[in-house]
C-alpha positions in Angstrom: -92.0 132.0 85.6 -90.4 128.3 85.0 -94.3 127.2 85.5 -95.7 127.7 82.0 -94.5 127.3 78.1 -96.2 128.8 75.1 -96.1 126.8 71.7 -97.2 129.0 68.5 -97.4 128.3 64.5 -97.8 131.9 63.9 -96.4 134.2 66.2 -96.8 138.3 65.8 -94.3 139.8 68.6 -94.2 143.1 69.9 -91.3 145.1 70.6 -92.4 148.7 71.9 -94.7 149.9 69.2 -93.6 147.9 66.4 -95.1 144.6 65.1 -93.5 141.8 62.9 -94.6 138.4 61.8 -92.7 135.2 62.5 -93.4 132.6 60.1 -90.8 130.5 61.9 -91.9 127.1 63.1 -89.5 126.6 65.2 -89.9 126.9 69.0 -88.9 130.6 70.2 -87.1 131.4 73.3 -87.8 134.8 74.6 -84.9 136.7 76.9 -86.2 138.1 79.9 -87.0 141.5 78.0 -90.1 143.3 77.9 -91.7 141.8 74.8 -94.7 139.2 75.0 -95.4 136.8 71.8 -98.9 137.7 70.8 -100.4 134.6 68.8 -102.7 135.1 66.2 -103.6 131.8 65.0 -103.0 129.1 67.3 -101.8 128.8 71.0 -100.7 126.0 73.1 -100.3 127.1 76.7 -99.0 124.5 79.2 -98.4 124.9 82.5 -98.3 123.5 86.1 -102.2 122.8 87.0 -101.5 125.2 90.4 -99.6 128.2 88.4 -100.9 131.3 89.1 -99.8 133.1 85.8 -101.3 130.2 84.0 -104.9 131.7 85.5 -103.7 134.9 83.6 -102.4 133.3 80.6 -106.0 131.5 80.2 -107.9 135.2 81.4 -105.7 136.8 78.0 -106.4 133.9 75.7 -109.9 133.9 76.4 -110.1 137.7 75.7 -107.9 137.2 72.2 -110.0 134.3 71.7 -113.4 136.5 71.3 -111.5 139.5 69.8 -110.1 137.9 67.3 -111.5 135.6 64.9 -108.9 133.0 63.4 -107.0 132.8 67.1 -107.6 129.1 68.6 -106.4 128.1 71.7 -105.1 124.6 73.6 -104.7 124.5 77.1 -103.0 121.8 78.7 -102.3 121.7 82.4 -99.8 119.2 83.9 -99.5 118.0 87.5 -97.4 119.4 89.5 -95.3 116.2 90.9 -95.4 115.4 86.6 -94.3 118.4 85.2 -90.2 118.2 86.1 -90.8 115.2 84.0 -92.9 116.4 81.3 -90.5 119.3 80.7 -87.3 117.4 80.3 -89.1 114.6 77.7 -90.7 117.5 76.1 -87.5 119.1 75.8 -85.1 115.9 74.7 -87.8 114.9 72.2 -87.9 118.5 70.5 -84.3 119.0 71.3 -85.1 122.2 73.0 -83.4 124.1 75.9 -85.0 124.9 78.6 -83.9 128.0 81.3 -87.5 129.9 81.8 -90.7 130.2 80.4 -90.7 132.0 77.4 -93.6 133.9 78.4 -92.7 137.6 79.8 -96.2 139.6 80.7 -96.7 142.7 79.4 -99.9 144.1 78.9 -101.5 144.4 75.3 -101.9 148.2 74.7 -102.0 147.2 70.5 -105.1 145.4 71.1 -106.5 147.8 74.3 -106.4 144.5 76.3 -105.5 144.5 79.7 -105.1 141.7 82.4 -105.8 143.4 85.5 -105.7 140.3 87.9 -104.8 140.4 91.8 -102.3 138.0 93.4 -105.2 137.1 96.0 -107.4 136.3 92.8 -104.0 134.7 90.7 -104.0 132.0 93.7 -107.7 131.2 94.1 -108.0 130.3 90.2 -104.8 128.6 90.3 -105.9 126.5 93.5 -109.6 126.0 91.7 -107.9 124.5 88.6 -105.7 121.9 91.1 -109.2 121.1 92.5 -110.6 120.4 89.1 -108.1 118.7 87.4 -107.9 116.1 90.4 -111.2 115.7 90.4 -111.6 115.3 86.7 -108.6 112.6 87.3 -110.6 110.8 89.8 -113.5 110.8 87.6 -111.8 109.4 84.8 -110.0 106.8 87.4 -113.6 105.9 88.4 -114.9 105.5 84.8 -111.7 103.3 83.8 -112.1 101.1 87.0 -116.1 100.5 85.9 -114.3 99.0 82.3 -113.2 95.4 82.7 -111.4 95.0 78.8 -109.8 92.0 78.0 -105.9 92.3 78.0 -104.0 91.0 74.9 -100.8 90.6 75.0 -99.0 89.9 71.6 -95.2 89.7 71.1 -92.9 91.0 68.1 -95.9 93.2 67.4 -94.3 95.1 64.2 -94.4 91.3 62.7 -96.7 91.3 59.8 -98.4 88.5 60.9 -99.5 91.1 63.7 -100.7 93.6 61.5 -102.9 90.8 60.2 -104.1 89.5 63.6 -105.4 93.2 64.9 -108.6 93.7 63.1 -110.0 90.2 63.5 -108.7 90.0 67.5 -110.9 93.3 67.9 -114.3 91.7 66.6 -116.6 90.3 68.2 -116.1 87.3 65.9 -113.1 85.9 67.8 -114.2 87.4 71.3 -118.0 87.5 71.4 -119.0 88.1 75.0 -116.7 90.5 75.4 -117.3 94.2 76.0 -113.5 96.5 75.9 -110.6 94.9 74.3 -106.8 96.4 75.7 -104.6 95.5 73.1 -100.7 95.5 74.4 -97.9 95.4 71.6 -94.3 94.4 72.9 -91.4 94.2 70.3 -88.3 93.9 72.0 -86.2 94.2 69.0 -88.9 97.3 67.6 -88.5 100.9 67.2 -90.6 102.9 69.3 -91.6 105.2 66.6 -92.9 102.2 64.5 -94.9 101.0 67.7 -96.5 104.1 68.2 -97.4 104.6 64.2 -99.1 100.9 64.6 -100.9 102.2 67.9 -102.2 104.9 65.9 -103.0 102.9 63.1 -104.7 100.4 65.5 -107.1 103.2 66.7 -108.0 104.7 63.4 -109.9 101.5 62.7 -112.2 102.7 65.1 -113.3 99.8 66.4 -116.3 99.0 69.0 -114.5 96.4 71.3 -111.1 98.7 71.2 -111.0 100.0 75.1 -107.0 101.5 74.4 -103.8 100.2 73.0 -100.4 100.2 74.8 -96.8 100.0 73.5 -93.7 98.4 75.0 -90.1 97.5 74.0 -89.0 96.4 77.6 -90.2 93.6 79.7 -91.2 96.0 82.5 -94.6 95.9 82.2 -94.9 92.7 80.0 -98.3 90.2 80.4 -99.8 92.3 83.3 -103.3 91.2 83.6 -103.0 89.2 80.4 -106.0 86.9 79.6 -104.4 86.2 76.2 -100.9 86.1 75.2 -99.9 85.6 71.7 -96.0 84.8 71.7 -95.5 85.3 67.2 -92.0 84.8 65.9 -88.8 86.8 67.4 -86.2 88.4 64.8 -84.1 85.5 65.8 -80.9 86.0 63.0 -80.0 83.3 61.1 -76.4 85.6 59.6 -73.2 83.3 60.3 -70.7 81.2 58.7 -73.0 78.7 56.9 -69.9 76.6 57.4 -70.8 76.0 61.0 -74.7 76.0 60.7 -74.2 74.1 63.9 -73.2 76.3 65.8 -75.2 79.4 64.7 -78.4 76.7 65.6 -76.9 76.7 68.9 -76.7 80.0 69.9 -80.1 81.0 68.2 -81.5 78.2 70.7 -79.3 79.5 73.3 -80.9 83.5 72.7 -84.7 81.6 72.6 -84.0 79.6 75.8 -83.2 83.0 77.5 -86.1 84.9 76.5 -88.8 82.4 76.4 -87.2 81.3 80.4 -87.8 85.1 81.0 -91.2 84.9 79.2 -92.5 82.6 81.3 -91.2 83.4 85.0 -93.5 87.4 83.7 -96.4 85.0 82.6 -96.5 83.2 86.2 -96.3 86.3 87.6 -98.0 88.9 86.0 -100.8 87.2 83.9 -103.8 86.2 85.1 -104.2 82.2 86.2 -106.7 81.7 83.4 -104.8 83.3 80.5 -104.4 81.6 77.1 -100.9 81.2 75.8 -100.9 80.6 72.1 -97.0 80.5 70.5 -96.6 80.5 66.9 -94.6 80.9 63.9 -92.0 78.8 61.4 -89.2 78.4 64.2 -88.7 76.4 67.5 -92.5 76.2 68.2 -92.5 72.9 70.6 -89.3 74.3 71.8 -91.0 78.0 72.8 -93.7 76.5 74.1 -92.0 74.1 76.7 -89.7 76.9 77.6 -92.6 79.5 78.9 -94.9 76.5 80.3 -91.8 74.7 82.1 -91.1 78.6 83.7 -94.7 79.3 84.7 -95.6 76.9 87.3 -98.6 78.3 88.9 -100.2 78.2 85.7 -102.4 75.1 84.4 -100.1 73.6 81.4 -102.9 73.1 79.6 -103.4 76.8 79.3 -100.1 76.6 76.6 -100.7 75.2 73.2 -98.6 75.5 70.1 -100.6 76.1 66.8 -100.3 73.9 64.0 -103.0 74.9 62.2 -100.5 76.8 59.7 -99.4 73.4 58.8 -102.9 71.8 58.5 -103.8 74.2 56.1 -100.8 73.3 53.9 -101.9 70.1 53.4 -105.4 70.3 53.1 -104.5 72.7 50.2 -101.9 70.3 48.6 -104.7 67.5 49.2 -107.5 69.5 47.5 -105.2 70.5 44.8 -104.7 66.7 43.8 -108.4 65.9 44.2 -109.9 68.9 42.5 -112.1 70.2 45.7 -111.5 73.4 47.4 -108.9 73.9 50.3 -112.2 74.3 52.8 -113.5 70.8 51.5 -110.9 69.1 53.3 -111.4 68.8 57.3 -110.2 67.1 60.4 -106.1 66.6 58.9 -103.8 66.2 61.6 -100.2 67.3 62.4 -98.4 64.8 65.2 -95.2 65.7 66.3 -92.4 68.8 66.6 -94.3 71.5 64.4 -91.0 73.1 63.4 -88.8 70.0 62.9 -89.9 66.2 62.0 -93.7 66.2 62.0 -95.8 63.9 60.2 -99.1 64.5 58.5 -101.9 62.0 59.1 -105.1 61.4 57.4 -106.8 59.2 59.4 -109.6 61.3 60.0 -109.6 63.4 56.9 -112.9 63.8 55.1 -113.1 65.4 51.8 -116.8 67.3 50.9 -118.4 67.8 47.3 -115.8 65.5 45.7 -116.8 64.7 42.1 -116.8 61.4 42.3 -118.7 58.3 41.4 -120.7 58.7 45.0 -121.8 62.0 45.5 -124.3 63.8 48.4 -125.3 66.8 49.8 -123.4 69.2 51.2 -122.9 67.9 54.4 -122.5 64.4 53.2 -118.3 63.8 52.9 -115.9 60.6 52.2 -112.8 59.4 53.7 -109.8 61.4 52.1 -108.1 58.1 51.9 -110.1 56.1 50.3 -110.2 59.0 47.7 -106.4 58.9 47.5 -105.8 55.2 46.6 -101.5 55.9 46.5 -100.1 55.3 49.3 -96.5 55.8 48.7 -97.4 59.0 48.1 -99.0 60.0 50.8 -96.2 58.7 53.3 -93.1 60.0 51.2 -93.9 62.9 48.4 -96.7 64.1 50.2 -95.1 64.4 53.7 -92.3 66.6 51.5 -94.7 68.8 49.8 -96.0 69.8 52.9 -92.4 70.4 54.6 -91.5 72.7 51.5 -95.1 74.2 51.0 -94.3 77.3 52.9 -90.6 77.9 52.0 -91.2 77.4 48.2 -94.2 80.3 48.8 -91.8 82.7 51.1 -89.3 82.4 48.0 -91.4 83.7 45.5 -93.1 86.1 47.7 -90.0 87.1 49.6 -91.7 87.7 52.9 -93.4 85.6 55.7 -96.3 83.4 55.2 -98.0 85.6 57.8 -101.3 85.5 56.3 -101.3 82.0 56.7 -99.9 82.3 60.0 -102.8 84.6 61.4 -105.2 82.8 60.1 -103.8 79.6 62.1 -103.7 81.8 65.2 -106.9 83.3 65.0 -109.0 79.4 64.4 -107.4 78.0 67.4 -108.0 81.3 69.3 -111.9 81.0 67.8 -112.3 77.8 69.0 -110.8 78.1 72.3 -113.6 80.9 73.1 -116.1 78.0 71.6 -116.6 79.1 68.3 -116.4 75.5 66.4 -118.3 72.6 65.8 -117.2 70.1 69.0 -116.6 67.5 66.4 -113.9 69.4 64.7 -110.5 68.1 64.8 -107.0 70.4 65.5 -103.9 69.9 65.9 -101.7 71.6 68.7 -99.1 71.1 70.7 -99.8 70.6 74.1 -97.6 68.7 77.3 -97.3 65.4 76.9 -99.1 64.0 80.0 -99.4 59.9 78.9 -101.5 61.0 75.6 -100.8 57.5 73.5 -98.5 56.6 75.4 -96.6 59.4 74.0 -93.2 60.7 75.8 -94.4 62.4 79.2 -93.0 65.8 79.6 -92.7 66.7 76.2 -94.7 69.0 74.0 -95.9 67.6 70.3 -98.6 68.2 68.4 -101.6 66.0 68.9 -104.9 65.9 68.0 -107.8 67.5 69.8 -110.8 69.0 70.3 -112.7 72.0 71.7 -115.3 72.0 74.1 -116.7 74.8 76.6 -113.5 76.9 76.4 -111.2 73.5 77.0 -109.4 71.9 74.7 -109.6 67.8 75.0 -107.2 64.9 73.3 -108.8 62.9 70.6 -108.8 59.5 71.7 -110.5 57.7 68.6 -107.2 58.1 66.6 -104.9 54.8 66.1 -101.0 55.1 67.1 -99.4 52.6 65.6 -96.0 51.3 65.5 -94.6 53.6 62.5 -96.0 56.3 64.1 -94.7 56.0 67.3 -91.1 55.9 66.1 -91.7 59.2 64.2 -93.3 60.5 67.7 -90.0 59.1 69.4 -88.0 60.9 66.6 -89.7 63.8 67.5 -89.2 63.8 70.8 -85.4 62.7 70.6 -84.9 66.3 68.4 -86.8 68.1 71.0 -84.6 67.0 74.1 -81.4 67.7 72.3 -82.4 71.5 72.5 -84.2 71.1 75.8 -80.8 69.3 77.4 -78.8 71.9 75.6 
């Protein structure tokens, strides 16, 4: 009788002739008397798929079932080799005992119900519902294995930035020849609870391309079969002795070196050979993304980029701001060097649209954002700090992560990866270093780049000049401190 549970809301029990109602939601344990829980308004019976009292059980339900009007029933049967298993995490998360079943036949004289079942019959239902539960496994295998979804992978998923990314990642807008969508949130540092309040969340927006969603706060299954991996911000903690910032830097580098090393010996091995790694965030970016490139070695470096777009953004919206345009008039800005650390913004190839000026055009017709912005010591010294302190001096007053900003970088590199973009429209990421401009081989900084077919390619019609190579060999220098380290 260890084979089957019973879970009621409203239980009526019978003890001899006498009947009294239980408003108790609590789980009951009967003894091993003769009484039997008689449930009036709703019934859970789960049991071993090959019971043969659970054949009974479901004969009686079915009986109550059409006798009485507000009774509702649940079956759930459980495999055999699972239900050990199921019982103990059913129990622990409960915090239930378990001895027997709490279900002790008798037969329902009250209701002039009776159960009259042989053993002969008790073992040919209970080897008929083995038979159709495997076969309704293998049919749902079958029906899985005909689904080909897309496998996203995304890291610190109860990030906010996250909770921005879902919605758009599941439209047909960032993935539009795609069919199913299997959306895999790891958090590490999460709560399991909160990841499975997010999974639920996820699948209440009912979404077409949405094939399932999976949580994880271990590496054991992590990046398996990933075609796209978004690697957001860790929890890193920045608490220590602001005395010896030095050394707190050190071992929050130390803690990302470990896990972003472990990140990518997984992505070598469990991803697919084609995935797309994008890592973002406000920390350690070029960092990050050398680490899980460096440690995946049987995957095409040019499959790893760093976004920068976040910083793009910034100063296109700084640069509209000054010239009275809208951030969207602004194009083709570009970020060079270590994202997180000494970058340097370039308008080269900036073009400003619908700028009220002396010359003016149709929509498509644009000018040269420096020409339009005659001050150039402004644009190499207060400019360059606006755009470093954009984002802090908006976290500040906001008191939370730019992560609107943040998705909204990941999501237009991710767009134009899949070939959503005009081929002429310049970003900046950072990619390996492989003898672009002469640049540091080995190395990743942000460059410019376009995207083609699914590939990204390096803007060549951009001028390096001297000054800028020392800022790209200042950039470089603070990257191989932390990469030596």
């Amino acid at each position: 009788m260890d084979q089957m549970w019973v879970r009621q809301l409203l239980t009526c029990r019978t003890v001899g002739g006498r009947i009294r109602l239980d408003f108790s939601e609590q789980r009951r344990v009967c003894q091993w008397r003769r009484e039997i829980l008689l449930l009036l308004f709703q019934v859970c019976i789960v049991s071993k798929t090959d019971c043969p009292h659970y054949a009974k059980a479901e004969l009686l339900a079915d009986r109550l079932q059409r006798c009485l009007p507000n009774f509702r029933i649940q079956k759930i049967s459980i495999l055999p080799r699972e239900w050990k298993e199921w019982l103990e995490a059913t129990c622990k998360t409960n915090g239930w005992k378990h001895e027997q079943s709490p279900l002790v036949w008798r037969e329902l004289d009250y209701y002039n119900i009776t159960s009259d079942m042989s053993t002969d019959i008790m073992l040919s239902v209970a080897a008929e519902n083995l038979e159709t539960k495997m076969n309704l496994i293998a049919e749902e295998q079958h029906r899985v294995r005909l689904v080909k979804p897309l496998h996203i992978w995304i890291s610190s998923a109860l990030s906010s930035t996250c909770h921005f990314l879902i919605p758009y990642l599941l439209s047909a807008e960032v993935f539009p020849h795609v069919s199913a969508i299997s959306l895999h949130l790891l958090d590490l540092e999460g709560n399991m609870e909160e990841l499975q309040w997010l999974r639920m969340e996820t699948e209440d927006l009912a979404l077409g391309l949405l094939h399932q969603v999976t949580i994880h706060t271990d590496l054991e299954q992590a990046f398996r079969e990933a075609a796209v991996i978004l690697l957001l911000d860790e929890g890193w903690s920045e608490d220590g002795d602001r005395e010896n910032e030095e050394e707190t830097k050190k071992k929050m580098v130390k803690g990302i070196s470990d896990r972003y090393r472990e990140y990518g010996l997984l992505i070598d091995t469990m991803a697919n050979k084609d995935v797309k790694v994008i890592v973002s965030g406000d920390s350690f970016l070029n960092l990050r993304c050398s680490l899980v490139l460096d440690n995946a070695r049987s995957i095409d470096s040019r499959q790893f980029v760093a976004v920068a777009t976040q910083l793009e953004n910034e100063a296109k919206a700084i640069i509209a701001k000054k010239l009275k345009v809208r951030t969207s008039d602004i194009a083709n800005v570009i970020v060079w060097g270590n994202i997180s650390g000494s970058f340097y913004i370039d308008l080269q190839r900036a073009k400003v649209f619908n700028y009220a000026g002396a010359i003016k055009g149709p929509a498509f017709f644009s000018q040269p954002a420096k020409s339009l912005l005659q001050e150039r010591k402004w644009l190499e010294t207060d400019f360059q700090n606006l755009v470093r302190c954009q984002r802090a001096a908006v976290t500040s007053k906001t008191r939370r992560a730019a992560a609107m900003t943040g998705a909204n970088g990941v999501l237009a590199v991710l767009k134009a990866w899949n070939g959503i973009c005009s081929p002429d429209e310049v970003f900046s990421i950072g990619v390996l270093c492989l003898g672009y401009h002469n640049l540091p081989d080995g190395i990743v900084l942000s460059i410019p780049a376009t995207f083609t077919d699914g590939r990204w390619s390096v803007l060549c019609d951009v001028t390096v000049g001297d000054e800028l190579k020392e800022r790209l060999q200042l950039s470089a220098s603070e990257l191989w401190q932390y990469v030596v380290s």
